[in-house]
N, C-alpha and C positions, 0 to 999 in steps of 0.2 A: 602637319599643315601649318601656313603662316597666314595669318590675317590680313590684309591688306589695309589701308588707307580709306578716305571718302573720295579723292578725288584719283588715288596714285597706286599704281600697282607696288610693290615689293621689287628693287629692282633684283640682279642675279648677285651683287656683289654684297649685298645687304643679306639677300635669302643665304649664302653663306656661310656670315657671320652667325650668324642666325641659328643657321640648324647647328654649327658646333657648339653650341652651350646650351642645352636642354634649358637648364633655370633660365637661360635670359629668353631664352622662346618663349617660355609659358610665361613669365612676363610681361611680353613683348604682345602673345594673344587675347592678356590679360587687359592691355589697354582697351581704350575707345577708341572706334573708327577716327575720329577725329584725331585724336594723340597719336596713333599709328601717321595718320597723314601727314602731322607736324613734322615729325623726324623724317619721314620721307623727303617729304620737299626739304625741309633741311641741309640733309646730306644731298641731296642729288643737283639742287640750284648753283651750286661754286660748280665753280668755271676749270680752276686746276685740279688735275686727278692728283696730287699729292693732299691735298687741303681735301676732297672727298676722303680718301685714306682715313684720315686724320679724325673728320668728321663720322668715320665709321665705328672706331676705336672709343670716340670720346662717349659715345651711343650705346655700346657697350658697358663700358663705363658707368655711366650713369644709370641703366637699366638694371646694372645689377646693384647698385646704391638706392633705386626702390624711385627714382625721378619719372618723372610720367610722360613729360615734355623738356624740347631741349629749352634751356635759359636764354635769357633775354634775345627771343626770337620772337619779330615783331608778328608773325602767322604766316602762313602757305599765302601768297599771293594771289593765288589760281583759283581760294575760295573767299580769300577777303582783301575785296577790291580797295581797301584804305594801305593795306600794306604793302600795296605794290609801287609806294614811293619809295620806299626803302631798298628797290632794288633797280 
């Protein structure tokens, strides 16, 4: 099973990544609703599907370096209406 987000489902290209790496799954289940969201909206907000790729990878990445949230990402828009200048 994969955990979902507070505002964001899991999309199909993420639930992928995802199931192929058991540790970064239970990681990934490990987090908070909230931190699940972050990376959601993260990857899925860019506009070009190469830079989502990219954004997938880096998610990985960092999930399994033990990061909780992506870096200097100012939050999900969708749940904090201050950060939706930023986009």
């Amino acid at each position: 099973m994969i955990s979902k987000g507070v505002l964001h489902e899991v999309p199909s290209d993420m639930q992928k990544a995802l199931i192929a790496d058991t540790n970064i799954l239970e990681k990934w289940n490990n987090l908070t609703p909230i931190q699940r969201n972050e990376w959601i909206c993260w990857t899925t907000i860019v506009k070009k599907p190469e830079t989502r790729i990219e954004h997938i990878k880096r998610m990985m990445d960092e999930l399994k370096e033990g990061k909780r949230q992506p870096c200097c990402w100012p939050g999900c828009p969708h749940r904090r209406p201050k950060a939706k200048k930023w986009f």
